[in-house]
N, C-alpha and C positions, 0 to 999 in steps of 0.2 A: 316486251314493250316496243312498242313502234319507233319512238324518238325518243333520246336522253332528254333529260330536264335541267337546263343550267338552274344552278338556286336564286338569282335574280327573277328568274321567269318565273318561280314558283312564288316567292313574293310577292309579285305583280301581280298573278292569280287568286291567291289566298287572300290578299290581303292582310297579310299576317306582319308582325310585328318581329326583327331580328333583333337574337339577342345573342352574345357566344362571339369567336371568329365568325369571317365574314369569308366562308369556303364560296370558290365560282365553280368548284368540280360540276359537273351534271350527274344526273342518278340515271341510272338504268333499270333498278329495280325499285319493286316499293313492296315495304312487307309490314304486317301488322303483328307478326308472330316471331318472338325470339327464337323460339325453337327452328322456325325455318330458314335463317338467315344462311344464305350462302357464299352470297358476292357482298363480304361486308361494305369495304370501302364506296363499292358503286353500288351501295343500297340506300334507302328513305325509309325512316320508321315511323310510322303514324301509330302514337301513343292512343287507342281507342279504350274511352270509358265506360263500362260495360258493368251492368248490376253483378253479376260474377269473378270480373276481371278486370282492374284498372292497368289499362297497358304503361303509364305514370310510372308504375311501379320496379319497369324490367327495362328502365333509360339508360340504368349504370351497366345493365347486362348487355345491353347494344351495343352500347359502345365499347365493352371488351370486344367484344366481336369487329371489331374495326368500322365500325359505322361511325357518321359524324356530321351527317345531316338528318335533323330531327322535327316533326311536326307536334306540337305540344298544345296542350288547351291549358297547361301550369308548367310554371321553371320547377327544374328540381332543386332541392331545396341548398346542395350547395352547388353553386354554378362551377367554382373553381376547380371543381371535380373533371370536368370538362374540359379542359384546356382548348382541346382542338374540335370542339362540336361547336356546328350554328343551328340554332334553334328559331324557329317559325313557329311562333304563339300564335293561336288562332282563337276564336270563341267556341267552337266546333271542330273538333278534330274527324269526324263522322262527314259532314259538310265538306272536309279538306280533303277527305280522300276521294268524294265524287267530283268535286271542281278540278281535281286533276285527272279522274278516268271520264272528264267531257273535253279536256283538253287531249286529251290521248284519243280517244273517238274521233275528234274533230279533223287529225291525221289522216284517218282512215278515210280512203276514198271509192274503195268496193263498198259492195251492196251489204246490208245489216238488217237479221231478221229477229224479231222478238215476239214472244212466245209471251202469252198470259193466259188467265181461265184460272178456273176453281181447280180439276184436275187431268192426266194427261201430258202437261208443261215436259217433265223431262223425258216422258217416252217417244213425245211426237218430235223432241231437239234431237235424240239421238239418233232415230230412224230418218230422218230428214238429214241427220249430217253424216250418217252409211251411206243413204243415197246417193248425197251431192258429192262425195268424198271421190264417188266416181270417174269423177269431172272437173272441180276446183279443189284447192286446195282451203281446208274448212276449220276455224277457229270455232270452238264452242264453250260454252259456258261448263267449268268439271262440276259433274252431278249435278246437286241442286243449288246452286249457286246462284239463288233468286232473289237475295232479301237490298236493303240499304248499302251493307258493307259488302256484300256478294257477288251483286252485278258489279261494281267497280273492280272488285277483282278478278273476276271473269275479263272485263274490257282490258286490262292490262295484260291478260295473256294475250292477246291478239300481236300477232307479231309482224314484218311490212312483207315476208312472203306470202302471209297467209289471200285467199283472191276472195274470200264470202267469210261472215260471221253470223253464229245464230246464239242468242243471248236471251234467258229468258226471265221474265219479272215476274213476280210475288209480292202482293201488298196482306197488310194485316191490318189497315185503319187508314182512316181517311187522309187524303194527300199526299200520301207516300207517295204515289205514280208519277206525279207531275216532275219528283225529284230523279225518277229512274227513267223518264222518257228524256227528259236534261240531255244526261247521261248516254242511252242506248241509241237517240235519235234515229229510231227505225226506218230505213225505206220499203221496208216489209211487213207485214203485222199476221201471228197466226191471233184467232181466238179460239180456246179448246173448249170448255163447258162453263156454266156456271152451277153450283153446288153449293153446299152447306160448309168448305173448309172455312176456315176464319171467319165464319159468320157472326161470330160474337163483336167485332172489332166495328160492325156495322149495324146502322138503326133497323135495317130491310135489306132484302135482296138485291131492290132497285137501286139503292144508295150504293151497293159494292159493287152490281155490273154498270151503271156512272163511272164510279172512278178509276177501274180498269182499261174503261177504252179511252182512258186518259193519255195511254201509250200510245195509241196511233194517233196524235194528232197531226204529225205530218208523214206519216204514211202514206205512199203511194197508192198501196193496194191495202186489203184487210181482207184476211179468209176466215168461213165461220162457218157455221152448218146451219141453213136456212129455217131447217125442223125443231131449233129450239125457240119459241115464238117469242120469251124476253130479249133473246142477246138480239133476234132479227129487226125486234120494231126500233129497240133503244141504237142500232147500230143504223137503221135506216132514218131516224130522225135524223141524228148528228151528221152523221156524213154521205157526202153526195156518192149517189148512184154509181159513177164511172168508178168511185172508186173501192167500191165493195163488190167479192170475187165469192158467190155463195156458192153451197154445196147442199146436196139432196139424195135421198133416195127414192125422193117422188120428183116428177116432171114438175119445168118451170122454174128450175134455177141456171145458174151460168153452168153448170155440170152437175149431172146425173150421174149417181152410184150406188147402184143398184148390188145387192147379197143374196147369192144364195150357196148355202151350206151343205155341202157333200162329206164324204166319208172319209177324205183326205186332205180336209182342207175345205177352204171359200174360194168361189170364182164372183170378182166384182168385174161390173161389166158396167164401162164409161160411155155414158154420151153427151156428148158437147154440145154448144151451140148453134153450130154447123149442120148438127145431125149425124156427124163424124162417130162411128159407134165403137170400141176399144175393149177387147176382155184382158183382165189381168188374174194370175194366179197366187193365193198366196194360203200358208199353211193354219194361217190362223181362225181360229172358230169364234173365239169368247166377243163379246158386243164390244168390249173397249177396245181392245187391240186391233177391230174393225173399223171404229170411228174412229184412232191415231191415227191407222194406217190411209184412212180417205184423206184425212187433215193433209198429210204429208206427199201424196198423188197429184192432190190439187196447186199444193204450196211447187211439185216441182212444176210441173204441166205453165203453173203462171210464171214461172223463170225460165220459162224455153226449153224445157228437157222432151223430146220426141216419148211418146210413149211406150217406144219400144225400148226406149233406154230405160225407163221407167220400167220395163217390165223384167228385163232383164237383171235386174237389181232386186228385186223382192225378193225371191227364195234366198236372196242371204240376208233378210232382213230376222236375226235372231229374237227369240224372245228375250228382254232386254232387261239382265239381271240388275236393278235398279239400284243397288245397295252394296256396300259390301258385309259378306257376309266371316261371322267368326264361327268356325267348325273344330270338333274332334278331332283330332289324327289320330293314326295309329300311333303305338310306343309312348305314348304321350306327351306328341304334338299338338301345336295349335296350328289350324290352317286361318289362310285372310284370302276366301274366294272372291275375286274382282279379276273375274275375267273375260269381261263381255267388250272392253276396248281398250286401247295402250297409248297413250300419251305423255308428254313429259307433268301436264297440273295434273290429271287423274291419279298419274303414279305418285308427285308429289302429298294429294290427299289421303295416298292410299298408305304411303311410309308414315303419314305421321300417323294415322291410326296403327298404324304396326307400335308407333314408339308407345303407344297409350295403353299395350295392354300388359298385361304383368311376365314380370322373367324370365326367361326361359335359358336352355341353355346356349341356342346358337339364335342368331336372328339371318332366314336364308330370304333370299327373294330370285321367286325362277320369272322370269319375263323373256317375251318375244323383244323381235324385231319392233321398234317404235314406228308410230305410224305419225311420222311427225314431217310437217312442210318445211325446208329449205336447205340448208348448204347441210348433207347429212356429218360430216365430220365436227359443223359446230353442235349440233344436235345431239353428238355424241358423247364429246367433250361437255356441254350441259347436266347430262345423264350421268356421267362418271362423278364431277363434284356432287351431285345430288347424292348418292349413294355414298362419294365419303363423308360428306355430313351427317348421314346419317347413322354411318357405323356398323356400315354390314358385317355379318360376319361370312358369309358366303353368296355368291352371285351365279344364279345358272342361268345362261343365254342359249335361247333359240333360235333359229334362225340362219337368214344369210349375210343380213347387214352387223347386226348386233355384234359381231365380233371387231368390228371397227372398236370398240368398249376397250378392246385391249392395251390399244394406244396411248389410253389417260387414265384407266383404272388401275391401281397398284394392290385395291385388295384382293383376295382368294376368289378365282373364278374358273368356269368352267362354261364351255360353247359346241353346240349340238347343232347338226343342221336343219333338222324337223322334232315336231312330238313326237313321234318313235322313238326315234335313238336317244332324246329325253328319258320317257319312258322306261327302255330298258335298262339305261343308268341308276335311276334313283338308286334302285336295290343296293348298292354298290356306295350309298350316299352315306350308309350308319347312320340316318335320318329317325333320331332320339331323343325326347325332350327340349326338342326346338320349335322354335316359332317360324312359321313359312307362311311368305304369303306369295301367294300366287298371280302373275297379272301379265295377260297377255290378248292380243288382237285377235278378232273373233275367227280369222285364217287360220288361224291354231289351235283350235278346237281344244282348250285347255284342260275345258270341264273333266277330258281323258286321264291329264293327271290329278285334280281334286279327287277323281274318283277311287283312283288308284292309293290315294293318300288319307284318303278319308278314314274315319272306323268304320267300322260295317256293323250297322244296328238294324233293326225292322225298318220300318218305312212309316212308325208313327213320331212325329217331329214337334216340340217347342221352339217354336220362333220369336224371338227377344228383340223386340226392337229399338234402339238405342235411342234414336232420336227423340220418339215419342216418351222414353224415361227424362232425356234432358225436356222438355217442353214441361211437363207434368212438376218435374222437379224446381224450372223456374215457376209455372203458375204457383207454385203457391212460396216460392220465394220472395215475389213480387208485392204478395200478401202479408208478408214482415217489415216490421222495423228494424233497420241496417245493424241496427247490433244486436237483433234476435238469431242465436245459433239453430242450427238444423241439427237432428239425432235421428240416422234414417234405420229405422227396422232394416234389419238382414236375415230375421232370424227365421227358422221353416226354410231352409235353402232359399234366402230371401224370397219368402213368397211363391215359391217354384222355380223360380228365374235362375238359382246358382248365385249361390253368395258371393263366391270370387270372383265371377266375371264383375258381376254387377257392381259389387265394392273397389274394384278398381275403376270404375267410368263415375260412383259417386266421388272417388279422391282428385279423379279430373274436375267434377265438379261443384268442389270445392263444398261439399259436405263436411260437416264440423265435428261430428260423433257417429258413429257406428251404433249398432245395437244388435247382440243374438240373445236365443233363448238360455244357451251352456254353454262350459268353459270352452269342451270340445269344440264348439263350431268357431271362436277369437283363437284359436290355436292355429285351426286348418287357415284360419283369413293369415295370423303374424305368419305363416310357415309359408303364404303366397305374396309376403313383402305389402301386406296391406299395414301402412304406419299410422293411420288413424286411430283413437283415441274412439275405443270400445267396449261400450258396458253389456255386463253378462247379468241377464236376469234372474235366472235360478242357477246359481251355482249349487257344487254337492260340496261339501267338508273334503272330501277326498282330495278336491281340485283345487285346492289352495296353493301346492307345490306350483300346478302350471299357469293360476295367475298369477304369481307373483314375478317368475322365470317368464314371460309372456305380456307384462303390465298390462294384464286386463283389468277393468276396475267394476267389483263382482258390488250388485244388489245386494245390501242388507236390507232386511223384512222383519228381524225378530231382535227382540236381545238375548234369547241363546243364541242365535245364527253369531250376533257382534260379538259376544262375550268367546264366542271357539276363533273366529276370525283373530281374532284382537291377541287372544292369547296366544294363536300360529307367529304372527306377523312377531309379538315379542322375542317367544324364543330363537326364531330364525333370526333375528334381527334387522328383519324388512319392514319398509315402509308401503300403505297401497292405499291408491285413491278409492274409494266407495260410495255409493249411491245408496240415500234411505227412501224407500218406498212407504211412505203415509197412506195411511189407510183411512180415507177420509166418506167412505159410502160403497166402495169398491166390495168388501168383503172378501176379499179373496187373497192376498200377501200384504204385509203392510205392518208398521207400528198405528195402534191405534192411540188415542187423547190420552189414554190413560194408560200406558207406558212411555209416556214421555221422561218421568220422574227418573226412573229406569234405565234410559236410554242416554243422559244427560250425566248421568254416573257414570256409566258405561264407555263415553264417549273422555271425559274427564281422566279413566284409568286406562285406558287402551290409546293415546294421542300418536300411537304407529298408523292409526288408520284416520287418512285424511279424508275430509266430508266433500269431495269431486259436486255435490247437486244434491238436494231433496226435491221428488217426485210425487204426485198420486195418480191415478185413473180415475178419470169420471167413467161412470157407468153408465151414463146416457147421450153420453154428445152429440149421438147422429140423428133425436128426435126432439123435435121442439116442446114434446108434450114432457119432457124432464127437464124444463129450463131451469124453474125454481132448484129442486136436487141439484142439477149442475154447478149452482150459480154458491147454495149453499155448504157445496163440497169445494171450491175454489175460497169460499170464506175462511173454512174450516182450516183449507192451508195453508194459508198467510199464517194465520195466526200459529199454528203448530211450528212449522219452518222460523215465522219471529221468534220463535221461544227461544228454538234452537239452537237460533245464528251469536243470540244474545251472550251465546259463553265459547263463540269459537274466535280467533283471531281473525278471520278472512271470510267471507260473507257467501256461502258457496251457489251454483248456480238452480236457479227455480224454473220448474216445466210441469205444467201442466194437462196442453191439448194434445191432442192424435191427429191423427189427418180432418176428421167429421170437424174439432174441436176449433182448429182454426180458420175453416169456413165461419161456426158459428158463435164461436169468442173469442174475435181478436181481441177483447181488450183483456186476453187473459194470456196473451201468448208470453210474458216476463224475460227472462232472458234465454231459454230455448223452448222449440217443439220439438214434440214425436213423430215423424213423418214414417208411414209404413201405408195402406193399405191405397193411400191416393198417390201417390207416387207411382205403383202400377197401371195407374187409367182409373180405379173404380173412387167415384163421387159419393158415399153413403149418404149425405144430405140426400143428395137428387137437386140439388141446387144448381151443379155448374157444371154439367156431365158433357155440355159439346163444348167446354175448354180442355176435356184432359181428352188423352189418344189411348185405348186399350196397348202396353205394351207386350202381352203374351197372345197369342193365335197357335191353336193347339192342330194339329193338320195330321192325318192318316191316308192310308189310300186302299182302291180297293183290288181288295184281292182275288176275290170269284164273282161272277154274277151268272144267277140261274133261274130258270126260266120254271114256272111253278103255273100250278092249276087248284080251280077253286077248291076249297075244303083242304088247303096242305098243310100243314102243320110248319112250324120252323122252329130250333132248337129245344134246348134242356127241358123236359116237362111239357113239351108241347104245347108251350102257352101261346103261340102265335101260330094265326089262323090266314092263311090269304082269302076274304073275302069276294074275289074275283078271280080268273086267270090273270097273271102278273108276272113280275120280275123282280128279284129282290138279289142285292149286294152284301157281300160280306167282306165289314172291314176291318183295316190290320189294330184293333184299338179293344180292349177289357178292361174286367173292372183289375188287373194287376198292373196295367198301365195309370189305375189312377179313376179311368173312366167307371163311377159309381153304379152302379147294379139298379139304383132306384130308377134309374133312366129306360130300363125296360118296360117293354110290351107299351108303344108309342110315345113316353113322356119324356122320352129322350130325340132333340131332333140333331140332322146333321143337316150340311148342305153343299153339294153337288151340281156343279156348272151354272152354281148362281140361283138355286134351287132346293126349295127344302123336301128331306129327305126323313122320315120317322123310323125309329125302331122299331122291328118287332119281333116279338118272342123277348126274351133270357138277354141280357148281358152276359158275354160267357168270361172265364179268364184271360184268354188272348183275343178275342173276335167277338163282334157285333154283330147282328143282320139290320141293314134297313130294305126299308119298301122303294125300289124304285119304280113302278108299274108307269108310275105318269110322267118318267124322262126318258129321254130319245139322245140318242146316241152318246149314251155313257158305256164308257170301255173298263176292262178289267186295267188297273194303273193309274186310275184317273184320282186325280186329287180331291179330297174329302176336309171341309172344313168343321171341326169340332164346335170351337170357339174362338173368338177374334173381332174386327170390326164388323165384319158382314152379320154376325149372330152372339149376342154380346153376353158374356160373361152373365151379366144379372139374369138377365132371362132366363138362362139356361137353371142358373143354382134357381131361382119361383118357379120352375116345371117342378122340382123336385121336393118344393119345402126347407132350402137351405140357403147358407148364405155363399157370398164370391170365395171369401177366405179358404172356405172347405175345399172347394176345387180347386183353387190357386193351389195349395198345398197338399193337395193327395195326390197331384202329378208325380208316379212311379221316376228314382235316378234311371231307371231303365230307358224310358224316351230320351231321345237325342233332343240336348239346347243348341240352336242356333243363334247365332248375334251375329245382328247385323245395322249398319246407319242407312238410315232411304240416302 
């Protein structure tokens, strides 16, 4: 933080109402997460009210933490509790944490750049601040730290060494911007694209690119790329000439840059105003990381940076692991690959994701030398509380500064002067069902030890994106009434995904029930410390011992099924929560109307087995053309569930919809839903498919490619023909990978540097052929996308006559899962 905040001045600010002791301490930090509390006494905790998370809730846990100034939008309910806290009632606790990151801003009196656009925001902040890092020292926004509560806490990283800041904004609906320009008051402004992201939150395109360039209203200058002709006219209306700085690959802007693509790379070749002409080299080929990369040429060239400085800095402009990623280890390790730069907020974002994911035996963290601005011994001392808050169990440093760590670190550590001598240590680490994550400055070319650390699988990859599950999982949270519970399907390795991982980021988010197909898979979750409260749909008789040892709470469907249950549970002398599946049109598990008589008996002589929810399936939810059915199998169990409730003491809980179900009957969602196929991205309505984000992208790569002549034949049976003289790839992906056989001889496509790619011939058991005759310069290694955003799940299962679910779930454990957050 740039300057402490006496709590009178915060007052004045807020506007806020004291209540509590009257503390004059000033703050130095502000934190919205208990979890991250490290300098209690000179901390400020902004209680933020969140559809997920009321921070209200975690006042009493602050304040064991020795905090004691607090921003609140409600007192807690006993004040007395507090003795020594002052509290600053606000109406907005949201509002309080940016009127103090514009107060903290306002300090700042170097230059501030900010970054907005549909997409690009964080690739062109961090290659812009590799760049400038060269020369100033550079506050930036960690990851994506674009939204309301984001950029504020991005502006409070800025610290009074830092000499430039680049900060970037994200809006989702109208008039956010005008709160975050408040805020960032840029004297800089990029704009990267305009796109379809968040396009729901707006009436049109033209109504979202309006309120974006809401952020430069006192900007200086404003960069933008001239060739896309909405942001050019809307950017030329509002603001005057001198102070918009365009860019082009055709002549007649304030700078020309020009691509052309070679074998090793792109050579962009600048010419100015002047006439001044400038070649730069740089390794990258694909169209996006061309257009960052001019974004960020332009953004330095208008801050004064000589071109040659400029050019000299490219070739370490890495490609920019955007996310961190969760990986395999060997021994049965988890890795946390985030190793593309090293700062004290990134590492902080990057530990608590370490604390979020499940048990392990050590928790190690190997990091470089920090690449952090000012007095390095406080920077040091920063770094060491950080790590004991956190509770490492081991610390390996690299480097030559990092061992400064020694000083104030008292946990178990170890210091290397390069990756090498890293390197040839591990071995030597008994590195064994632990958790490592990995994070260090891209001088360290880290990737050496993930790779070393890695498991070694093929080279065909599930990638699991985290974020895009939390987005998915609030849309249709959003879509509930607050005391509607959530029960998220896990079952089928949750969908493909990996039921543990995923079941731990649903316990982060505050999912209410679990759900698998058998006992076996609530076994493997309680054996991974997953505590959530999960129903097993088809149990066997056999597996009664491991629900009961396990408090799984197993689907009853029949009353032989109740009557063996009921009878286990007596003589054991165990009690066990259970779920009756109504069979209301379904046909397929289920009591049906007329076993009720039956089951009412049943339930009357076995009172060891407590009624946890009655359930059915609608058979048709995801098609309007089965409303009526829908509508009168929801009839049908009310009224069976009334019967039921009628002879138990406690009322138990009712669920009816699926994912389709609550798009298209909310007024049937009662007291929980079933949440499983939209939660991964896929919309079965087709109603509301650009609010969810695909979270699987299935990726291979290629392995040969060979050069063929007309009339050739390609694989098994000879069923593929090349039509022409051609080229065709063979990649590392079969149908025992999961990839289905029907997707031969063309109906199966892929896609390749942005470019679709067709099978042909056989599907084999390890290896695929496609066609690639009509692309240029694709190499053996090159990355192959299955499925994902760029070629979407639906599509792929209508080539073949099938539905998502099938593919979601025939993904072979043999592919490697990756998890990772953008």
């Amino acid at each position: 933080m740039l300057k402490p905040i006496p709590v009178s001045v915060m007052q004045g600010l807020l506007q806020a109402e004291v209540f509590g002791s009257k503390s004059e301490n000033p703050v130095s930090y502000i934190s919205t997460d208990t979890r991250k509390i490290i300098y209690g006494p000179e901390t400020l905790f902004v209680a933020l009210s969140g559809f997920k998370v009321d921070g209200h809730a975690y006042l009493m846990q602050a304040y064991e933490q020795e905090l004691r100034v607090f921003v609140v939008e409600t007192l807690p309910e006993h004040l007395d509790r507090y003795p020594e806290a002052t509290f600053l009632r606000v109406s907005s606790s949201v509002l309080a944490l940016q009127q103090l990151a514009k107060y903290q801003r306002e300090q700042f009196e170097k230059p501030v750049i900010a970054i907005t656009g549909s997409n690009g925001k964080t690739i062109v902040k961090e290659w812009l601040g590799q760049l400038l890092s060269s020369k100033y020292q550079v506050a930036k926004s960690p990851k994506s730290y674009n939204s309301q509560t984001g950029v504020p806490l991005s502006v409070f990283g800025i610290e009074p060494s830092h000499q430039l800041a680049i900060l970037e904004a994200g809006i989702s609906r109208p008039h956010e911007m005008e709160l975050l320009e408040d805020i960032i008051q840029p004297d800089l402004g990029i704009f990267t694209t305009i796109g379809t992201a968040h396009a729901e939150g707006f009436a049109d395109e033209t109504e979202k690119l309006l309120e974006k360039i809401k952020l430069f209203k006192r900007s200086k200058f404003i960069i933008y790329r001239k060739d896309q002709a909405k942001v050019k006219a809307v950017l030329q209306q509002h603001f005057p000439a001198e102070r918009l700085v365009a860019w082009s690959d055709q002549p007649g802007s304030d700078y020309t840059l020009t691509v052309k693509k070679q074998a090793e790379g792109s050579k962009i070749t600048l010419m100015k105003p002047d006439l001044g002409v400038y070649t730069f080299q740089t390794a990258f080929t694909d169209e996006a990381s061309l257009e960052n990369l001019r974004h960020v040429i332009v953004t330095a060239l208008t801050l004064g940076m000589e071109e040659r400085e400029i050019s000299e800095q490219l070739p370490f402009l890495a490609a920019v692991e955007m996310r961190l990623s969760l990986k395999s280890g060997q021994k049965g390790c988890l890795l946390i690959d985030d190793t593309y730069n090293n700062d004290l907020a990134g590492l902080d974002v990057a530990l608590e994701f370490m604390q979020n994911q499940r048990a392990k035996r050590r928790k190690i963290l190997i990091i470089s030398d920090l690449l952090q601005a000012g007095d390095q011994h406080s920077v040091y001392q920063q770094l060491a509380d950080m790590l004991t808050h956190y509770q490492l169990d081991l610390v390996v440093g690299v480097g030559n500064r990092i061992p400064l760590l020694k000083s104030y670190y008292v946990g178990e550590s170890l210091f290397y002067g390069n990756t090498k001598e890293a390197l040839e240590s591990l071995a030597t680490l008994s590195l064994e069902d632990d958790l490592i994550l990995i994070k260090g400055a891209r001088d360290f070319a880290f990737e050496q030890i993930v790779d070393s650390l890695q498991e070694k699988l093929h080279g065909t990859v599930l990638e699991i994106n985290l974020n895009a599950l939390r987005n998915n999982f609030s849309f249709y949270k959003k879509r509930l009434a607050p005391s509607t519970k959530i029960m998220v399907m896990v079952k089928a390795f949750a969908y493909g995904g990996g039921a543990t991982e995923i079941a731990h980021h649903l316990a982060q988010l505050k999912a209410d029930y679990l759900a698998v197909a058998y006992t076996d898979e609530g076994v493997a979750l309680r054996n991974d410390q997953i505590q959530l409260p999960i129903m097993v749909l088809n149990p066997a008789p056999e597996s009664f011992g491991n629900l009961i040892r396990n408090k799984l709470e197993p689907v009853v469907y029949s009353c032989r099924f109740f009557a063996q249950l009921g009878a286990y549970c007596k003589s054991s002398g165990a009690r066990l929560a259970v779920h009756l599946d109504l069979d209301t049109g379904m046909r397929r598990l289920g009591f049906a109307e007329e076993d009720l008589e039956e089951l009412l008996h049943l339930i009357g002589k076995f009172p060891e087995l407590e009624i946890a929810s009655f359930y059915t399936h609608l058979a048709g939810a995801d098609e309007a053309l089965h409303e009526n059915f829908s509508r009168g199998q929801a009839e049908l169990f009310m009224q069976m569930a009334s019967r039921i409730s009628d002879i138990l003491p406690d009322t138990p809980l009712r669920h009816i919809l699926n994912s389709a179900g609550i798009i298209r009957y909310p007024e049937y969602q009662m007291d929980m839903v079933r949440l499983g196929i939209g939660l991964y991205g896929i919309e079965v309505n087709g109603l509301h498919d650009e609010a969810l984000q695909p979270v699987s992208r299935l990726k291979t790569t290629i392995s040969q490619i060979k050069l063929l002549k007309k009339g050739d034949t390609v694989g098994y049976g000879r069923k593929g023909m090349m039509s022409a003289d051609g080229k065709i790839a063979t990649i590392a992906l079969g149908y025992a990978d999961g990839y289905d056989r029907r997707f031969s001889n063309g109906k199966g496509q892929v896609m390749i540097h942005g470019k679709i790619a067709s099978v042909i011939g056989n599907v084999c058991m390890d290896m695929t052929m496609v066609d690639i005759s009509h692309l240029e310069e694709v190499q053996e290694g090159d990355e192959v996308i299955v499925y994902g955003k760029e070629l979407p799940l639906k599509d792929q299962a209508a080539a073949i006559g099938t539905i998502s679910y099938e593919l979601l779930t025939n993904i072979s454990s043999r592919v490697k899962r990756v998890y990772y957050m953008d």
